[in-house]
C-alpha positions, 0 to 999 in steps of 0.5 A, a space after each residue: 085676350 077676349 077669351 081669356 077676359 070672358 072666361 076670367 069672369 070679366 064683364 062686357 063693360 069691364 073687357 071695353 075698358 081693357 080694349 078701348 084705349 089705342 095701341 100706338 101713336 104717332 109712328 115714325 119710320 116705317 120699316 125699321 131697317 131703312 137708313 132713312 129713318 136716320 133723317 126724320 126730324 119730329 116736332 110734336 106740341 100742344 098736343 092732347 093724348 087719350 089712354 094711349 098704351 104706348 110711348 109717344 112718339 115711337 120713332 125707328 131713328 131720328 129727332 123728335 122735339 115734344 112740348 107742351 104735350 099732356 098725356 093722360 093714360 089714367 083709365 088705360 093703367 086702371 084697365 090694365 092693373 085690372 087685368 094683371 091684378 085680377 083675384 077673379 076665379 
């Protein structure tokens, strides 16, 4: 991804932008194969996330209860669509 940002004309403040935000958060279950994840039972609340890229919670199995939970992924989509979108040379 570096390589293709630095050599689309992307800058050293707009590649932090893309890389900054946090891949995953809030995995639940190891190891997707284990019967036990059948068992896990999640309760998240008043919880704040920051340009997190991915699905909260990410569960292999089981229950998860989320409330009162504010997600903001604003600067995360920006640079995203930055790099999707992008008309550089």
């Amino acid at each position: 991804m570096y390589n293709f940002l630095r050599t689309n004309g992307f800058g050293t403040e707009d590649i932090i932008a893309v890389e900054q935000p946090q891949k995953k958060g809030h995995l639940v279950g190891a190891n997707e194969l284990d019967p036990a994840n059948a068992n896990h039972r999640v309760t998240l609340h008043h919880n704040y996330y920051f340009n997190m890229e991915d699905r909260m919670p990410r569960l292999r199995a089981g229950d998860a209860h989320v409330f009162n939970v504010y997600i903001d992924n604003t600067a995360a989509l920006a640079a995203k669509r930055s790099v999707t979108t992008s008309s550089r040379p």
